[in-house]
C-alpha positions in Angstrom: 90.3 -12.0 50.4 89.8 -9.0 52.5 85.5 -9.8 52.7 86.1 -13.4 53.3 88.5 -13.0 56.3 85.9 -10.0 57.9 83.1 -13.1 57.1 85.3 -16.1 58.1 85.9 -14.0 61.6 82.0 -13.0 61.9 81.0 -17.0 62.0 84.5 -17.9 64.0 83.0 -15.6 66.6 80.5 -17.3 66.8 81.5 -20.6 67.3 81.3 -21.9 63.6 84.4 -24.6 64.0 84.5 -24.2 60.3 85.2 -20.6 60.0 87.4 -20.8 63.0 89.9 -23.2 61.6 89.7 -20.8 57.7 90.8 -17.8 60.1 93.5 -19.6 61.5 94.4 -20.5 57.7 94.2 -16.8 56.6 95.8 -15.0 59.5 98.9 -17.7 59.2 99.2 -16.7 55.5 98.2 -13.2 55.4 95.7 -13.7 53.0 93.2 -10.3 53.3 94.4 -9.9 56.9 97.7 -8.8 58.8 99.8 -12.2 59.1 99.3 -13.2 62.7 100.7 -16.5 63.8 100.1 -16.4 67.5 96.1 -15.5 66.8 95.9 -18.2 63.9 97.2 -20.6 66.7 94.4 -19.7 68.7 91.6 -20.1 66.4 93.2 -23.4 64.7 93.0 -24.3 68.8 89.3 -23.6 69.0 88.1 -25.6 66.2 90.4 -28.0 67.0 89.0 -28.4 70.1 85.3 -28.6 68.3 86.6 -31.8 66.8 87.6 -30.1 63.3 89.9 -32.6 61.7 91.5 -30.1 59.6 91.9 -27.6 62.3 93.2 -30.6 64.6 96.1 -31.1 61.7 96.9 -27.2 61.6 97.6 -27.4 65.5 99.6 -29.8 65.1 102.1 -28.2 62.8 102.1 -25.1 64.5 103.0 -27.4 67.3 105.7 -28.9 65.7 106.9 -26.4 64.5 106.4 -23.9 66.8 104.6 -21.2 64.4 102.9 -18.7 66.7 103.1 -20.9 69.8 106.3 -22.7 72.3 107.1 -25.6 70.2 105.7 -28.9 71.9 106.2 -32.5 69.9 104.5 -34.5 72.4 101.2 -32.0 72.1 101.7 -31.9 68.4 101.6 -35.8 67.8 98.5 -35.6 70.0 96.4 -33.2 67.7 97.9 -35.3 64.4 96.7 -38.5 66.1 93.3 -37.2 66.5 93.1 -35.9 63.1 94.3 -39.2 61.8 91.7 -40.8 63.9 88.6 -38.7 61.4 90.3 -39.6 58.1 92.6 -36.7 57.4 95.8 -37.7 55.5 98.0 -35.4 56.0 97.9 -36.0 59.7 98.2 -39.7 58.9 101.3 -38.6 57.3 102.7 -36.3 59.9 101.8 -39.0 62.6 103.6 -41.6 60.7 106.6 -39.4 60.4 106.5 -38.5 64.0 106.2 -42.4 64.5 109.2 -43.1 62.2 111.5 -40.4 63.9 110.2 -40.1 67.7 108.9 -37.1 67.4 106.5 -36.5 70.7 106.2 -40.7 70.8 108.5 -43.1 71.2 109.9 -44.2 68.0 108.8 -46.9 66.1 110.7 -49.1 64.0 
């Protein structure tokens, strides 16, 4: 865990949207890395950002939940919308719930 965090964090430096949105995984867990919530934030952001579906998901729990950054609905159903938009379930999920509840949209019965 330990040589795929210092490799995930070589190509997440250097842009690799990919290896930026597997940092954010590993420093949010801990896995082969001090847990870090606030720095996984910011590389889920940046391959978010890239158009990374998966990454775009991440930022939006962190979002909602406010893990590692202020807790923001509104920008959180953002990021699950645009990860819906690319296929990614879970974010179809989480932006139906948001839908069902009001969560950062207006609810919709």
């Amino acid at each position: 865990e330990v040589e795929a965090a210092k490799w995930y964090r070589k190509a997440a430096k250097q842009g690799n949207a990919a290896a930026q949105g597997k940092l954010g995984f590993v420093l949010a867990s801990g896995q082969g890395v001090a847990k870090d919530e606030v720095e996984a934030a910011k590389w889920y952001r940046k391959a978010a950002e890239q158009g990374h579906a998966g990454a775009q998901y991440a930022m939006g729990v962190v979002l909602a939940s406010g893990q590692g950054v202020v807790k923001d609905e509104v920008e959180a159903a953002k990021w699950f919308h645009k990860a819906a938009e690319q296929g990614n379930a879970n974010a179809q999920s989480a932006l139906g719930v948001a839908l069902m509840h009001g969560m950062g949209l207006a609810k919709n019965e």
